[in-house]
C-alpha positions as CSV (number, residue, x, y, z in Angstrom):
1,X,0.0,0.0,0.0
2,X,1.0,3.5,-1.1
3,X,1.2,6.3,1.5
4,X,-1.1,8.7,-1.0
5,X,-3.1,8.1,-3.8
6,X,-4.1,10.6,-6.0
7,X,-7.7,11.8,-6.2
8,X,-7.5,14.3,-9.2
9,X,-4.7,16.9,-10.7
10,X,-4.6,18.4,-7.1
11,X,-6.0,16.7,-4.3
12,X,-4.9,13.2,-2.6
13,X,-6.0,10.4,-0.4
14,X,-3.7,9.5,2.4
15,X,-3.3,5.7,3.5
16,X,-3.8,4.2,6.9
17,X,0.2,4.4,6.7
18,X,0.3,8.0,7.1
19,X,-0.5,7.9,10.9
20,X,1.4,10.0,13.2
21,X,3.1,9.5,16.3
22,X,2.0,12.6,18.5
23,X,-1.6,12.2,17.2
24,X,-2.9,8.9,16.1
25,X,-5.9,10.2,14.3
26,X,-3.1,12.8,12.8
27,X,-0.8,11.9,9.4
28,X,3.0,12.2,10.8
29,X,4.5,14.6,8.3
30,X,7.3,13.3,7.0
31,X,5.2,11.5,3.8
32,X,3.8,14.9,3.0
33,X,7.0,16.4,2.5
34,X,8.0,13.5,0.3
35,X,4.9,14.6,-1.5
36,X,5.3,18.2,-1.8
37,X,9.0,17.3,-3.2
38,X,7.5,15.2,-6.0
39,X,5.4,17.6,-6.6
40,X,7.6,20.5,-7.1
41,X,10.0,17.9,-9.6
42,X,6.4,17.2,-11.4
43,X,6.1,20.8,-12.0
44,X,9.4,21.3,-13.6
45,X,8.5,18.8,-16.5
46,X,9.4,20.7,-19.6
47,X,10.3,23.9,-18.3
48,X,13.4,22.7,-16.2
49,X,13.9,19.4,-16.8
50,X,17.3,19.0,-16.0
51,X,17.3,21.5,-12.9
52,X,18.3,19.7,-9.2
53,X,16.8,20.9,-5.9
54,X,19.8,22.0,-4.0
55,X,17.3,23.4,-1.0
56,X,13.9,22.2,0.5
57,X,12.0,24.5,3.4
58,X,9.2,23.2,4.9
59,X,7.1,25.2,7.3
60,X,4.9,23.2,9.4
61,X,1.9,25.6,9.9
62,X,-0.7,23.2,11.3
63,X,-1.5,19.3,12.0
64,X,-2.6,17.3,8.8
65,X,-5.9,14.9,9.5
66,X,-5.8,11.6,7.6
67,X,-8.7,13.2,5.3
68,X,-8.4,14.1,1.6
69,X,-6.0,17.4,1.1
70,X,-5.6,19.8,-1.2
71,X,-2.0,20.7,-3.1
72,X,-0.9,23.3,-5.1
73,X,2.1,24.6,-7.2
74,X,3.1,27.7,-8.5
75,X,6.5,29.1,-10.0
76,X,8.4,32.1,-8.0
77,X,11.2,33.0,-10.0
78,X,11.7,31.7,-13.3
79,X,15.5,32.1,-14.7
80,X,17.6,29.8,-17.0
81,X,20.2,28.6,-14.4
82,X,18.4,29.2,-10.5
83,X,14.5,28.9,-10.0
84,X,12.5,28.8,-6.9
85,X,9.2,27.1,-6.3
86,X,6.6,27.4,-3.9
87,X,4.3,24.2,-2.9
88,X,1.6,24.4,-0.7
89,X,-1.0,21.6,1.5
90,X,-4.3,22.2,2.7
91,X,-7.1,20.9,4.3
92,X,-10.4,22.4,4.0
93,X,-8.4,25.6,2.2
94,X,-6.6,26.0,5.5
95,X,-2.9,25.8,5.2
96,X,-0.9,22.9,6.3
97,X,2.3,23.1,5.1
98,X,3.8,25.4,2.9
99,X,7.7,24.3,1.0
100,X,10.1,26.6,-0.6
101,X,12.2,25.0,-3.3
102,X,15.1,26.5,-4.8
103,X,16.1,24.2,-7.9
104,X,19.6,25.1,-9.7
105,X,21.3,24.4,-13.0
106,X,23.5,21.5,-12.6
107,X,27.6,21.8,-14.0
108,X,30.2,19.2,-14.2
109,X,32.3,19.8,-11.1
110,X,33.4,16.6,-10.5
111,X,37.1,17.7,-10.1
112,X,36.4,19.9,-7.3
113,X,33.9,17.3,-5.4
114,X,34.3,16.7,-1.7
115,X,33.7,17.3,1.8
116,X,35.1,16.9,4.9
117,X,32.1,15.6,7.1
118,X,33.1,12.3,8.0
119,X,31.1,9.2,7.1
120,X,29.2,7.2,9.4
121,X,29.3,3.3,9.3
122,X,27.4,1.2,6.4
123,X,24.0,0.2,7.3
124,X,24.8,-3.7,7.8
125,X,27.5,-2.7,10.7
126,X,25.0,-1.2,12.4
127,X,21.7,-3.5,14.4
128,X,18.1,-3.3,13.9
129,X,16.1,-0.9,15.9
130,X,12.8,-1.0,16.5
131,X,11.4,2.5,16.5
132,X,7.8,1.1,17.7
133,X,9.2,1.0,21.3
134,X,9.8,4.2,21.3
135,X,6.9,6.3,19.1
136,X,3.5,5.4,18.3
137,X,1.4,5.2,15.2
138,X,1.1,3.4,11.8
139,X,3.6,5.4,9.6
140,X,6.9,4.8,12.1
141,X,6.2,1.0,11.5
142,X,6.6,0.9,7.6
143,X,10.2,2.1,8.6
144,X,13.5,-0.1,8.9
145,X,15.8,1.2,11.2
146,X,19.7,0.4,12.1
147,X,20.9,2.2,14.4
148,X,24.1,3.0,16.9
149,X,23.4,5.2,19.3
150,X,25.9,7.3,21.2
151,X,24.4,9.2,23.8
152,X,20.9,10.6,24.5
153,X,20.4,13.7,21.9
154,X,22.9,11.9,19.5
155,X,22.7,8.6,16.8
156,X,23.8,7.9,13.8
157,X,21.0,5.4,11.9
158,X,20.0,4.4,8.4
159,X,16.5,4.4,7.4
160,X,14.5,2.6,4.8
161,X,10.7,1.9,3.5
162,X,9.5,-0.2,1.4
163,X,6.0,1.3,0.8
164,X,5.7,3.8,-2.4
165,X,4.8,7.3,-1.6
166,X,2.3,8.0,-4.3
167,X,-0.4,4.7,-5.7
168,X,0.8,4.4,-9.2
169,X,2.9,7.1,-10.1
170,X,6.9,7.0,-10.3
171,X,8.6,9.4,-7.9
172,X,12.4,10.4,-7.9
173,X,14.7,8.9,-5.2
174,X,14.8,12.4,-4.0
175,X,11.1,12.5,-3.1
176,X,11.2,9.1,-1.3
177,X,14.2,10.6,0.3
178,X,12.3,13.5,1.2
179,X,9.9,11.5,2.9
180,X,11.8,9.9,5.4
181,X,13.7,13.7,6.3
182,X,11.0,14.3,9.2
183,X,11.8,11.1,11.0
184,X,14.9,12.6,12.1
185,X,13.7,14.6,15.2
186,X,12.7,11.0,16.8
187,X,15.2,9.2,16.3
188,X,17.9,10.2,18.4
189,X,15.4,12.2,21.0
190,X,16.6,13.4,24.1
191,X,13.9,12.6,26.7
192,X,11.3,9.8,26.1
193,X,8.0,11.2,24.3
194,X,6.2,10.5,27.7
195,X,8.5,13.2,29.7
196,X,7.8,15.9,26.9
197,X,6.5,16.6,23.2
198,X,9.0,18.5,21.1
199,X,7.4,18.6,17.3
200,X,9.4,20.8,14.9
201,X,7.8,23.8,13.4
202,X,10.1,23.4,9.9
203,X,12.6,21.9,8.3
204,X,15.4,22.8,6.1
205,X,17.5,21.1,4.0
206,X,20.6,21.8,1.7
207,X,21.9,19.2,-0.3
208,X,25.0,19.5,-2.5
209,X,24.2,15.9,-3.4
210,X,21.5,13.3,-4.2
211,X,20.6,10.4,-2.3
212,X,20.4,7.4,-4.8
213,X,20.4,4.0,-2.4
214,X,17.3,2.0,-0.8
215,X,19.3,3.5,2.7
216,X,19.2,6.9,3.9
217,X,21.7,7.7,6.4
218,X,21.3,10.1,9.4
219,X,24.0,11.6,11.7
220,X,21.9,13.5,13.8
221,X,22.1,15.6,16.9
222,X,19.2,17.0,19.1
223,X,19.9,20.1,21.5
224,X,17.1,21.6,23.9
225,X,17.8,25.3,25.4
226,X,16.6,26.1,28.8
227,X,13.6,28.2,27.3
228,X,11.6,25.9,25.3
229,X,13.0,25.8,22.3
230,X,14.9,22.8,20.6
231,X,16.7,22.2,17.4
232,X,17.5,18.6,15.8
233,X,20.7,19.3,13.8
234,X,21.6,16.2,10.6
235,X,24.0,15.0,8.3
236,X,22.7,13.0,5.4
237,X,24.0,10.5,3.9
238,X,23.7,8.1,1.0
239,X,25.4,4.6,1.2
240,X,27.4,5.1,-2.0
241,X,27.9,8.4,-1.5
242,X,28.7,9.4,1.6
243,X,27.2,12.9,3.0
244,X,25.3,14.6,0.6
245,X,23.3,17.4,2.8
246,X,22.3,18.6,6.1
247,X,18.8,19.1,7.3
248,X,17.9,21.5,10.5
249,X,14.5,21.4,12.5
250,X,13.1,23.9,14.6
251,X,11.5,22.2,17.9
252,X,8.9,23.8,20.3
253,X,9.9,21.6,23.8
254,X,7.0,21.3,25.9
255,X,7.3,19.1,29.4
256,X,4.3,16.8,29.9
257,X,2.1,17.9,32.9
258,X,2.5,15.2,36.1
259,X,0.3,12.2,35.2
260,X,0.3,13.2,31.7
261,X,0.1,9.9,29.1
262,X,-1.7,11.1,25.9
263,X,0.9,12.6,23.6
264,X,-1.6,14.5,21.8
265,X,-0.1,18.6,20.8
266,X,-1.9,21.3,19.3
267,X,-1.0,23.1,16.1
268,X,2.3,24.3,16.4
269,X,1.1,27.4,14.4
């Protein structure tokens, strides 16, 4: 089963797969921003067709029901070597989550190519994790994880899915990329879900490569301040590759109340 299936030229049907982990009867996010990637590459089609997205913005404006949504897409800046996009979710014409794409004219610079972020270990070195212990709902459990983790607040991990993200329609290996991304702010948390909630607001991404395996790797780092505020720091990698981006996420901390169980938040808007 697909995460989405597509309803007509602008509005989609999310799966039971979708389900979130701070509100079961909410879609965790990370698919729809797999979407809303594949989307914006759609939209390219003979206008850009050999443009790559070197920057994804997501800002998480609201939560997402498991109910039909709207989509939209609509060019920013037009230019012959650097465009921008803007992508946009909704449900009942209220905003959901909004994605700013910058998409740049690719050159051969494979003389100058490299980085110094160091590589984390290959999937197979590292051992099966089951994420279910940790978070709740439908979409966590149509995710592999291996993972090594260091110390609370920091793992390094490699995810994987085998469901598609859209019923019968080929996406890129970016936009299934893109739709793992969110999972990142869980999977090396700080405190257990039950002692506080800490959804992002956004994420960010920069890539100066392209993720191409079944694997996705994640070196990943969360940080809480003493005011409430959070931010879950990555390095991405692909298993061929090596690093190939970063992503950052903006995190509202909020300690459970004494007695507290349901990990149910409000809009983060």
């Amino acid at each position: 089963m697909a995460y989405f299936s597509r309803i007509d030229d602008r509005t989609f049907q999310p799966s039971l797969w979708t389900g979130g982990a701070w509100n079961l009867r909410e879609q965790h996010i990370a698919p729809a921003l797999g979407l809303l990637t594949h989307l914006v590459e759609h939209d390219r089609i003979g206008r850009a067709d050999d443009f790559v997205i070197g920057r994804l913005s997501y800002d998480i404006l609201g939560p997402l029901p498991i109910e039909p949504f709207e989509a939209d897409v609509h060019l920013v800046r037009a230019g012959r070597t650097v465009e921008l996009t803007e992508a946009s979710l909704s449900h009942h014409q209220r905003p959901v989550v909004r994605l700013r794409a910058w998409l740049l004219k690719p050159h051969d610079t494979q003389s100058l190519a490299g980085t110094p972020l160091p590589r984390i270990a290959p999937p197979l070195d590292m051992q099966p994790w089951d994420a279910t212990s940790v978070w709740r709902g439908e979409f966590i459990k149509t995710i592999s994880v291996r993972r090594a983790e260091e110390a609370p607040g920091r793992a390094a991990y490699w995810l994987r899915t085998d469901e598609a993200l859209l019923d019968d329609e080929p996406v890129s290996p970016l936009a299934r990329a893109a739709g793992l991304f969110d999972v990142a702010n869980g999977m090396a948390a700080r405190v257990s879900p039950t002692e506080a909630t800490y959804p992002n607001v956004d994420l960010t991404v920069h890539l100066f490569g392209t993720p191409r395996s079944d694997w996705l790797g994640f070196d990943t780092s969360a940080s809480f301040g003493s005011n409430g505020l959070g931010l879950t720091s990555t390095v991405l990698h692909d298993e061929s590759e090596g690093p190939i981006g970063v992503i950052g996420q903006a995190l509202t901390v909020r300690p459970v109340a004494r007695g507290g169980v349901e990990r149910t938040i409000e809009s983060p808007s």
